[in-house]
DRENGUFI-523659 format. One record per residue: x, y, z of N, C-alpha, C in turn; chain; residue in one letter. Coordinates in nm, 2 decimals. Layout:
! DRENGUFI-523659
npx:X | npy:Y | npz:Z | capx:X | capy:Y | capz:Z | cpx:X | cpy:Y | cpz:Z | mol:A | type:A $
...
This chain:
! DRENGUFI-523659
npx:0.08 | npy:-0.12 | npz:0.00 | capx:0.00 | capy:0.00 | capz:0.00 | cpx:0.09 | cpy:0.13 | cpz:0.00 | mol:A | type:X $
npx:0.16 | npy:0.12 | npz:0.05 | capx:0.28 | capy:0.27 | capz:0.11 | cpx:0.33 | cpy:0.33 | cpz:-0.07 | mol:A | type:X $
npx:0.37 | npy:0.19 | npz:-0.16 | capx:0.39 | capy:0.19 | capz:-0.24 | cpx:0.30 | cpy:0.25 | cpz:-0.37 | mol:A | type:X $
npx:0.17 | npy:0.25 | npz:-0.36 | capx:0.10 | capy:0.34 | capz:-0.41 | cpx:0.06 | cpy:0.48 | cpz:-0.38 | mol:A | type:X $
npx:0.04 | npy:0.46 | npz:-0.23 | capx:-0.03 | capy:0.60 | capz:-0.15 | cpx:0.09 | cpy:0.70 | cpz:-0.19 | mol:A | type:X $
npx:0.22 | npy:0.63 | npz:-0.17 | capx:0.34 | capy:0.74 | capz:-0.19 | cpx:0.35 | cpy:0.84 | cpz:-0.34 | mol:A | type:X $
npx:0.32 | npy:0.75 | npz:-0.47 | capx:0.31 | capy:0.79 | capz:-0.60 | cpx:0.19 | cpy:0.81 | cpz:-0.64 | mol:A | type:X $
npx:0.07 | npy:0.79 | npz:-0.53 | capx:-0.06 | capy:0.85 | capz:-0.63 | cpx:-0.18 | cpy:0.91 | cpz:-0.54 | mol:A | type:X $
npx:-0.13 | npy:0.92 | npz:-0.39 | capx:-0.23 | capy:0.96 | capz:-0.32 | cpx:-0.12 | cpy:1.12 | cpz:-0.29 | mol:A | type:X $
npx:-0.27 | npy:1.20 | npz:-0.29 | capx:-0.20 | capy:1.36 | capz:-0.21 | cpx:-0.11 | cpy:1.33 | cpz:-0.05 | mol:A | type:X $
npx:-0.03 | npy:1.45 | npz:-0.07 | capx:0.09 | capy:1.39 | capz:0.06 | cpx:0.00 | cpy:1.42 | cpz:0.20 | mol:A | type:X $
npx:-0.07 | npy:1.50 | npz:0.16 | capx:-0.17 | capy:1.51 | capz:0.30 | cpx:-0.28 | cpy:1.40 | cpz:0.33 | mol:A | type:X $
npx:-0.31 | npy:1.29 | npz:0.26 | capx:-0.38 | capy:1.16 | capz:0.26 | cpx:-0.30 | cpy:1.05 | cpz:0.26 | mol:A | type:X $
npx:-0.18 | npy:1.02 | npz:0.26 | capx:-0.14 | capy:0.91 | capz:0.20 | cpx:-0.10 | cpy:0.80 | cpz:0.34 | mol:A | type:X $
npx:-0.07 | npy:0.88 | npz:0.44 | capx:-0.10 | capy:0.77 | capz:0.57 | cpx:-0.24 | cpy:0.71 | cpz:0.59 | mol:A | type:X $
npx:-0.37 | npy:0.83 | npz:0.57 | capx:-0.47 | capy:0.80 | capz:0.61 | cpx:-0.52 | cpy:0.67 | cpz:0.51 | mol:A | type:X $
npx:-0.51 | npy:0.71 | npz:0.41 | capx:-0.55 | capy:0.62 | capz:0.29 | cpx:-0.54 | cpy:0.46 | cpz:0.29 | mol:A | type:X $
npx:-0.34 | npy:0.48 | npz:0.31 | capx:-0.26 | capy:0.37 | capz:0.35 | cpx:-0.32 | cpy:0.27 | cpz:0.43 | mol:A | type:X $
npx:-0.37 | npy:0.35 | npz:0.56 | capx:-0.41 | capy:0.23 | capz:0.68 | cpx:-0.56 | cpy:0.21 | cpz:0.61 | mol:A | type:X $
npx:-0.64 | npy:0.26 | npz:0.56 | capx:-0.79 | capy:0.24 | capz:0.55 | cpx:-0.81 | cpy:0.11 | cpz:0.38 | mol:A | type:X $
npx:-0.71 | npy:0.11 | npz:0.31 | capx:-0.69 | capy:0.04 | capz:0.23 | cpx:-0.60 | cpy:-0.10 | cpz:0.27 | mol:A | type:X $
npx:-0.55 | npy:-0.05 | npz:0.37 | capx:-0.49 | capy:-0.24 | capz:0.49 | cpx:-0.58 | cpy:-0.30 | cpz:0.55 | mol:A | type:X $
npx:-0.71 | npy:-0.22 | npz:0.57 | capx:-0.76 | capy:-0.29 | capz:0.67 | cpx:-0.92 | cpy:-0.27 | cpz:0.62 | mol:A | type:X $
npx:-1.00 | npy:-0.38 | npz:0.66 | capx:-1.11 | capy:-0.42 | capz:0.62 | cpx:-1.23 | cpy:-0.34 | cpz:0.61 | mol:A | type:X $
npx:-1.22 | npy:-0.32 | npz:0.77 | capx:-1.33 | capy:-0.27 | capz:0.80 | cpx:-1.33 | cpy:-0.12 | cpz:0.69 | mol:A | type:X $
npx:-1.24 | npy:-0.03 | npz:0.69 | capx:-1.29 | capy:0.09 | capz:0.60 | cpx:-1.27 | cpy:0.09 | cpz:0.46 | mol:A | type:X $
npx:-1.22 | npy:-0.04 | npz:0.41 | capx:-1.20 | capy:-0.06 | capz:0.27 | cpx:-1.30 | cpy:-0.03 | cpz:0.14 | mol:A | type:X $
npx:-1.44 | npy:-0.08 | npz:0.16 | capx:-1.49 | capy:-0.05 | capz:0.05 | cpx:-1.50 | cpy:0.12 | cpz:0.08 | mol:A | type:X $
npx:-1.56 | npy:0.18 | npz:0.18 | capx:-1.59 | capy:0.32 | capz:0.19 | cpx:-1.47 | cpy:0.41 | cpz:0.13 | mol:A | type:X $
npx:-1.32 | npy:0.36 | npz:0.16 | capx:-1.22 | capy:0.45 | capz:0.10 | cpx:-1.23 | cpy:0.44 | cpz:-0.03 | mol:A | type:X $
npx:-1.24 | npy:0.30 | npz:-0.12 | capx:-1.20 | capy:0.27 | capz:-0.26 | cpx:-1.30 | cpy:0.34 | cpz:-0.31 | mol:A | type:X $
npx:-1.46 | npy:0.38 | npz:-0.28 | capx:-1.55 | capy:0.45 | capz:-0.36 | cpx:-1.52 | cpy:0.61 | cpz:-0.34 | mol:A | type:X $
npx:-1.46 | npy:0.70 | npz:-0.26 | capx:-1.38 | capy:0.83 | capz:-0.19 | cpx:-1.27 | cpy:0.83 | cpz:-0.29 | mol:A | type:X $
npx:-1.16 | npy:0.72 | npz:-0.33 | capx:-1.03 | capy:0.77 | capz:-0.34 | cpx:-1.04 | cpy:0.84 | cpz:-0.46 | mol:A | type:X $
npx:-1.06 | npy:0.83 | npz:-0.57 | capx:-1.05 | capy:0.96 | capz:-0.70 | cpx:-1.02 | cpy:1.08 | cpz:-0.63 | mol:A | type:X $
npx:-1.14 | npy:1.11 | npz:-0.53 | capx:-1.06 | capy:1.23 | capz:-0.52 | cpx:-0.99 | cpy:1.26 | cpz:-0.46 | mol:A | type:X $
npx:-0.84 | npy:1.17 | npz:-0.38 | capx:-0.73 | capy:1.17 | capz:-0.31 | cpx:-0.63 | cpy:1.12 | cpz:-0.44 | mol:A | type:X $
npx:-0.61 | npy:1.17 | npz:-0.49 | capx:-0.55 | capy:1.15 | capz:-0.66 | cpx:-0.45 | cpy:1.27 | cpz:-0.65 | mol:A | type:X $
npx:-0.32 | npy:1.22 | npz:-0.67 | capx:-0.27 | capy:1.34 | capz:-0.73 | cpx:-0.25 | cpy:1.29 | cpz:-0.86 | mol:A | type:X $
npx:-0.18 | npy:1.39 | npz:-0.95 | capx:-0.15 | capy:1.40 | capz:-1.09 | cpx:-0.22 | cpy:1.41 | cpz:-1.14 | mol:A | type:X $
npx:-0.22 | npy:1.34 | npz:-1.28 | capx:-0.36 | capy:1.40 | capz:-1.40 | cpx:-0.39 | cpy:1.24 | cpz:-1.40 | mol:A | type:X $
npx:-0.51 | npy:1.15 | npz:-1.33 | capx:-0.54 | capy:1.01 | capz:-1.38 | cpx:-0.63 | cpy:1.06 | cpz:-1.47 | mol:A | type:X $
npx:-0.64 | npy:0.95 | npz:-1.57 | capx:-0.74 | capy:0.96 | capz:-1.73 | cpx:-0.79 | cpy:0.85 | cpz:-1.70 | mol:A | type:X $
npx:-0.94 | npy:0.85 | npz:-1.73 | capx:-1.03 | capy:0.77 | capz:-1.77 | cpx:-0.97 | cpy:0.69 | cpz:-1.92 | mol:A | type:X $
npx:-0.98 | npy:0.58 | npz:-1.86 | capx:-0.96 | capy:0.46 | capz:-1.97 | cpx:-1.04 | cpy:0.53 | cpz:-2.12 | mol:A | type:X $
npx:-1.03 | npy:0.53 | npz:-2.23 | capx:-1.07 | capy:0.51 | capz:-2.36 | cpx:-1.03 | cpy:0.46 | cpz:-2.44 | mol:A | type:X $
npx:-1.10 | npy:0.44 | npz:-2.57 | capx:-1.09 | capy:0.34 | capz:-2.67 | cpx:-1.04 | cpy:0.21 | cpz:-2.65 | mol:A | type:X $
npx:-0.93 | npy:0.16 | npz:-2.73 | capx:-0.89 | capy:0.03 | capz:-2.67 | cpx:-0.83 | cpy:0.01 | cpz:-2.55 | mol:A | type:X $
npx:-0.83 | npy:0.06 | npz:-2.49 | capx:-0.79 | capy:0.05 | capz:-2.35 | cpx:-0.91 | cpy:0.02 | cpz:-2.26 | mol:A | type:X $
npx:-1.01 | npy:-0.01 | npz:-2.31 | capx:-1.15 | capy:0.03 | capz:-2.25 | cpx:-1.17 | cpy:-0.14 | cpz:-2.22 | mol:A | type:X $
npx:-1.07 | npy:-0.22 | npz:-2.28 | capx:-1.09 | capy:-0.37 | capz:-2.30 | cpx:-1.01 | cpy:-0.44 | cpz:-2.25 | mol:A | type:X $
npx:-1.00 | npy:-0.55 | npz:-2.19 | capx:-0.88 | capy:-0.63 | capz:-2.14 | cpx:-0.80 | cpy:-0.63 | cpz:-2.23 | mol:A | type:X $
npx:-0.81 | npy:-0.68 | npz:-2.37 | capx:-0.76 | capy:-0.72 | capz:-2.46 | cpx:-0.64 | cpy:-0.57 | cpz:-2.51 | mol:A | type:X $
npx:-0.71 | npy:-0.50 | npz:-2.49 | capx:-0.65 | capy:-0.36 | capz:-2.51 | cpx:-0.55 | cpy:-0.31 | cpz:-2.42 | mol:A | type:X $
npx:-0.59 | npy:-0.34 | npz:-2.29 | capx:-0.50 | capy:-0.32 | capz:-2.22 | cpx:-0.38 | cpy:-0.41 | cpz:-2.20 | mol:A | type:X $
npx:-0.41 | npy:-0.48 | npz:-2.21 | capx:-0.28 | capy:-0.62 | capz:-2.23 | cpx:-0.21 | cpy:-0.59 | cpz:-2.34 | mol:A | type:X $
npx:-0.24 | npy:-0.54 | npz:-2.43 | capx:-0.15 | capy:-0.52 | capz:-2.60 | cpx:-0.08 | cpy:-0.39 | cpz:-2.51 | mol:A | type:X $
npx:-0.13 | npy:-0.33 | npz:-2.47 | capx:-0.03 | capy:-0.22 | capz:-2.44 | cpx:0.03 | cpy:-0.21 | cpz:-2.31 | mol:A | type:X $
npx:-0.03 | npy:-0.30 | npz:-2.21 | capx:0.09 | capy:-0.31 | capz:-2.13 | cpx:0.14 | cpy:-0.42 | cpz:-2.06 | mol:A | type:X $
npx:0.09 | npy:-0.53 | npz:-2.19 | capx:0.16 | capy:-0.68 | capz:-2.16 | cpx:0.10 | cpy:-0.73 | cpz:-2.00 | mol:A | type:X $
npx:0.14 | npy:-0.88 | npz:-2.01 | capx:0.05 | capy:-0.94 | capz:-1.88 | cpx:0.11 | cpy:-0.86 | cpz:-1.79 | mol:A | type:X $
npx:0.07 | npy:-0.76 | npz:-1.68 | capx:0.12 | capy:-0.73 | capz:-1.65 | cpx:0.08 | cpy:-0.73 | cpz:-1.50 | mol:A | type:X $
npx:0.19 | npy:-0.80 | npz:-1.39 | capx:0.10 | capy:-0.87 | capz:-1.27 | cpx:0.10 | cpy:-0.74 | cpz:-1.15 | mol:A | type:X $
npx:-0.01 | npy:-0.81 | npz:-1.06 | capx:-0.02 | capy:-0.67 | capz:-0.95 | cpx:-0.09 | cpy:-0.74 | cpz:-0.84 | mol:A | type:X $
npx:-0.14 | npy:-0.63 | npz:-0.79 | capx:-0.27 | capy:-0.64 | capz:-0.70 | cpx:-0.38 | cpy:-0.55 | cpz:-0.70 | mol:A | type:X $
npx:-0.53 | npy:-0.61 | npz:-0.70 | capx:-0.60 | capy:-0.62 | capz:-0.70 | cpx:-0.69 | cpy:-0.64 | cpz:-0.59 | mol:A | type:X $
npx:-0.73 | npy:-0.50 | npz:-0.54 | capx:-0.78 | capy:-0.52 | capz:-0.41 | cpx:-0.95 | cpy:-0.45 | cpz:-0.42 | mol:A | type:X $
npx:-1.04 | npy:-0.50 | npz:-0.37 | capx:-1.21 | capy:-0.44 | capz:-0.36 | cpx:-1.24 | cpy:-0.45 | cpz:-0.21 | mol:A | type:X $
npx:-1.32 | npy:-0.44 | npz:-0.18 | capx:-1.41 | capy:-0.43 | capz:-0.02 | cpx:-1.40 | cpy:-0.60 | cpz:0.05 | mol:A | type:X $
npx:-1.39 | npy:-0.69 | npz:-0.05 | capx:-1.39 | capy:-0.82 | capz:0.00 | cpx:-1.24 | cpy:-0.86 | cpz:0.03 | mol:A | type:X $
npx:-1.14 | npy:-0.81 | npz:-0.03 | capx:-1.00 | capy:-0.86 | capz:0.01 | cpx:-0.92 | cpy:-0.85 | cpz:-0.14 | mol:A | type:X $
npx:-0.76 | npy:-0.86 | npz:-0.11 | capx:-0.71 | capy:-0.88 | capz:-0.25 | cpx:-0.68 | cpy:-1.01 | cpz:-0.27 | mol:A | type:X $
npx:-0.60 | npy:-0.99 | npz:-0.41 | capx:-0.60 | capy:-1.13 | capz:-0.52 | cpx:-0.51 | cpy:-1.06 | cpz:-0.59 | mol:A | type:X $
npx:-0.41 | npy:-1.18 | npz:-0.62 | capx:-0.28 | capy:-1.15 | capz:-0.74 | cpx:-0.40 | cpy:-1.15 | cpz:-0.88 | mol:A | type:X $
npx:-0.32 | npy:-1.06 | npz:-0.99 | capx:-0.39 | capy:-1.07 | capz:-1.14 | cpx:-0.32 | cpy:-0.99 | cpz:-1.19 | mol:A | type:X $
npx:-0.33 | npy:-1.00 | npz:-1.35 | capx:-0.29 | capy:-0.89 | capz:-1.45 | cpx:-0.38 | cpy:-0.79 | cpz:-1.46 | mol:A | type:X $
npx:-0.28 | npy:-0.70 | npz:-1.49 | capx:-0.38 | capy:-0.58 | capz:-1.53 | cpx:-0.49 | cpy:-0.55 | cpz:-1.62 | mol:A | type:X $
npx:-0.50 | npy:-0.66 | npz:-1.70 | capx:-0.61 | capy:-0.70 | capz:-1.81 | cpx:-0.72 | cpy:-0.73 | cpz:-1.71 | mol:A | type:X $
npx:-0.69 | npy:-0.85 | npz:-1.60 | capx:-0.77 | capy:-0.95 | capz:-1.47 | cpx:-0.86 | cpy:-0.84 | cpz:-1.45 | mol:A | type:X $
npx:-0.75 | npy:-0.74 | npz:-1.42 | capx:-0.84 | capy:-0.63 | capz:-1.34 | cpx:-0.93 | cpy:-0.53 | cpz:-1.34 | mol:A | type:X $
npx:-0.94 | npy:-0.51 | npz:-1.47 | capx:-1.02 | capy:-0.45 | capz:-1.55 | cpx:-1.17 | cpy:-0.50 | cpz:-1.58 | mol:A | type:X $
npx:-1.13 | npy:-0.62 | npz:-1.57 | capx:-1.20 | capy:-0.74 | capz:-1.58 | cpx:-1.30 | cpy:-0.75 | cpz:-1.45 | mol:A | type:X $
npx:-1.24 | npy:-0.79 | npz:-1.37 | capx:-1.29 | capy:-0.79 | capz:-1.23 | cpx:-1.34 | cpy:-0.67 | cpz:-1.15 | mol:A | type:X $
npx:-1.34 | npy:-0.56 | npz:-1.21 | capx:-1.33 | capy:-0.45 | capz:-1.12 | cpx:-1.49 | cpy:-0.33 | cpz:-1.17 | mol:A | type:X $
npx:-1.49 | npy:-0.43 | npz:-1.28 | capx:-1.66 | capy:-0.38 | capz:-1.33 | cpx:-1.76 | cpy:-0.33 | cpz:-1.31 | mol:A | type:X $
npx:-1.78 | npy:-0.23 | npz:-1.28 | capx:-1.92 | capy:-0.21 | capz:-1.18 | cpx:-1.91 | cpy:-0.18 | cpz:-1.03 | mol:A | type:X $
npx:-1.78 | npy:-0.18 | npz:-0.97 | capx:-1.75 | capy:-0.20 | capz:-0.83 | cpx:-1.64 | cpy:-0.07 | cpz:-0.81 | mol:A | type:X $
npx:-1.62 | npy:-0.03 | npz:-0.69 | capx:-1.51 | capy:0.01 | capz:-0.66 | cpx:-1.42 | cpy:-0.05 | cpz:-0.59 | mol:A | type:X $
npx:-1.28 | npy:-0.07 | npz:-0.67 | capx:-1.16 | capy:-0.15 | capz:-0.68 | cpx:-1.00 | cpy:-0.11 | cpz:-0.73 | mol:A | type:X $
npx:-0.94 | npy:-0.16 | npz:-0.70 | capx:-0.79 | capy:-0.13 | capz:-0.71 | cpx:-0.71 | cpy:-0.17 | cpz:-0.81 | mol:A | type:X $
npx:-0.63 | npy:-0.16 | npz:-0.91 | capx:-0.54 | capy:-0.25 | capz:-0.90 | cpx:-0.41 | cpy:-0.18 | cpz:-0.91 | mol:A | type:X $
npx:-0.27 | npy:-0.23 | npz:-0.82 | capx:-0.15 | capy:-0.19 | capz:-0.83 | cpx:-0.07 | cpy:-0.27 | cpz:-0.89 | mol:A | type:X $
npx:0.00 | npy:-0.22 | npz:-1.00 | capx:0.10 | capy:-0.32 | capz:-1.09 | cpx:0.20 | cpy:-0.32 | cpz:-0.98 | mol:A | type:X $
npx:0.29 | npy:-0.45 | npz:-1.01 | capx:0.38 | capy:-0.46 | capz:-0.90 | cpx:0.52 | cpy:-0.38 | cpz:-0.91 | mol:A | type:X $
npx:0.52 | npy:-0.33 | npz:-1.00 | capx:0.62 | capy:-0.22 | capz:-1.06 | cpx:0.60 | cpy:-0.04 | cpz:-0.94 | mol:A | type:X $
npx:0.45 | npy:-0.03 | npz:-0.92 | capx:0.44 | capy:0.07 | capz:-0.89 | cpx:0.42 | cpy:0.18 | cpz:-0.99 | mol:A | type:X $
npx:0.44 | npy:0.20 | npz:-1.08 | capx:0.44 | capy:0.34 | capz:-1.19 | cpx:0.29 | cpy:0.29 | cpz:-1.27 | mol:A | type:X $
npx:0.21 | npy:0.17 | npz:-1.20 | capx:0.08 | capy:0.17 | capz:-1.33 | cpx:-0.05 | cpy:0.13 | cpz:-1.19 | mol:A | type:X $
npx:-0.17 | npy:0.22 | npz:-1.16 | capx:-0.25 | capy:0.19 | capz:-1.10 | cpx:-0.40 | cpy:0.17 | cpz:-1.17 | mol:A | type:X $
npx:-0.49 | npy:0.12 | npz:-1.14 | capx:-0.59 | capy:0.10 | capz:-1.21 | cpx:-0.74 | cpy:0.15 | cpz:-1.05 | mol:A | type:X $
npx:-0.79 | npy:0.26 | npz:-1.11 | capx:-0.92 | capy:0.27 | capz:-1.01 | cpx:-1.04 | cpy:0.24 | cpz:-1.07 | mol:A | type:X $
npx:-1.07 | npy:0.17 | npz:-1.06 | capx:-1.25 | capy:0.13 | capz:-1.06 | cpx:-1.32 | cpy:0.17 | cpz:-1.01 | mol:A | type:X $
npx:-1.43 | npy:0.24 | npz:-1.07 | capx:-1.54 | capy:0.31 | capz:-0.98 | cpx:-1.70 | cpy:0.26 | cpz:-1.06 | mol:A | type:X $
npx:-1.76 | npy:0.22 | npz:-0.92 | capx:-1.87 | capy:0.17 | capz:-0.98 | cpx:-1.93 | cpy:0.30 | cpz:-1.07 | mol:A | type:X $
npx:-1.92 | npy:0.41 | npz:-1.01 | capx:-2.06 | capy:0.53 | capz:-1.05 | cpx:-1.96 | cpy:0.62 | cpz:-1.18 | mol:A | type:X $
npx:-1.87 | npy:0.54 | npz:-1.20 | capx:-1.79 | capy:0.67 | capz:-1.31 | cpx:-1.66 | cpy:0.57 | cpz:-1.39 | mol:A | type:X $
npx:-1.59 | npy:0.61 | npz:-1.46 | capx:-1.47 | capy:0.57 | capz:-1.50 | cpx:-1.41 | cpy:0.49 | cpz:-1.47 | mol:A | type:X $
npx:-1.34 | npy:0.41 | npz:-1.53 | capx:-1.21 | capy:0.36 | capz:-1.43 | cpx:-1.09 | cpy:0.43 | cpz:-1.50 | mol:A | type:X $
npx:-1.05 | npy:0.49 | npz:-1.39 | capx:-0.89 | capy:0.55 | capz:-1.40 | cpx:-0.77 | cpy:0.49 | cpz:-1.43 | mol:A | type:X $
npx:-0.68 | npy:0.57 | npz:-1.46 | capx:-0.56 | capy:0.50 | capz:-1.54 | cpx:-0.48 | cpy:0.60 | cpz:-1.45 | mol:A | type:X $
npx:-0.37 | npy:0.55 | npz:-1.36 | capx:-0.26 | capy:0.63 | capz:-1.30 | cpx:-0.15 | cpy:0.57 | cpz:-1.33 | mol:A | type:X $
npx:-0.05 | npy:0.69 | npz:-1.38 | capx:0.06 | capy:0.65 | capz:-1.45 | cpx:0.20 | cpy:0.76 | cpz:-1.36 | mol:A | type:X $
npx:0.27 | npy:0.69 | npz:-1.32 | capx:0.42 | capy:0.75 | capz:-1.32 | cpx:0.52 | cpy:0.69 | cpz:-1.35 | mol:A | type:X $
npx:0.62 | npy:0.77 | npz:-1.39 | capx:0.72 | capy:0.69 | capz:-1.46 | cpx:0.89 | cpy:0.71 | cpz:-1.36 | mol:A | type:X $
C-alpha cells in the first residue's frame, strides 16, 4: 500500500489512505472516496484500453494487485479491469508506476508515473 499511496495519493492523505486500504473494515468506503485523493492527471480509460484485450497489448500481462471491499487477489492488469466492473476496486501493478481505479458510478482510471 505505502507503495501506491506514496506515488498517487496527495501527501496530506497518503498515511490515512494507506491504513484504511490495509484494513477491512474501511475498505470499500475509502476505494469508492479515493478519486478524489489522486494526485497528478489520472485519465479515464478510452478506446482500446477500454478492454482487457487492449490493455494487455499495451501493457503486456502485467502482474499486480487487486484489491475491492472483500480482500485482494494476485492478477494482470487485463484481470483487473475485468474484475473491477461495476464495483469500486484497485489494482497496483507490481512495478508501482501503473494503477488502475474502478469506480462503480464513473470511469475507471488510469494512474501513470514513470
Amino acid at each position: 500500500m505505502q507503495l501506491f499511496t506514496g506515488r498517487f495519493v496527495v501527501a496530506a492523505k497518503q498515511r490515512q489512505i494507506g491504513q484504511r486500504l490495509s484494513t477491512a473494515a474501511r475498505r470499500a468506503e475509502t476505494l469508492a472516496t479515493l478519486a478524489r485523493w489522486l494526485g497528478g492527471a489520472p485519465t479515464p480509460l478510452t478506446g482500446a484500453d477500454q478492454s482487457p484485450a487492449g490493455l494487455e497489448a499495451r501493457f503486456g500481462a502485467m502482474p499486480g494487485v487487486y484489491l475491492d471491499g472483500a480482500g485482494a487477489r494476485r492478477t494482470s492488469v487485463a484481470g483487473a479491469l475485468e474484475l473491477g466492473r461495476g464495483q469500486d476496486a484497485l489494482f497496483i501493478g507490481d512495478t508501482g508506476r501503473l494503477a488502475l481505479l474502478a469506480q462503480a458510478d464513473g470511469p475507471t482510471l488510469l494512474c501513470m508515473r514513470l
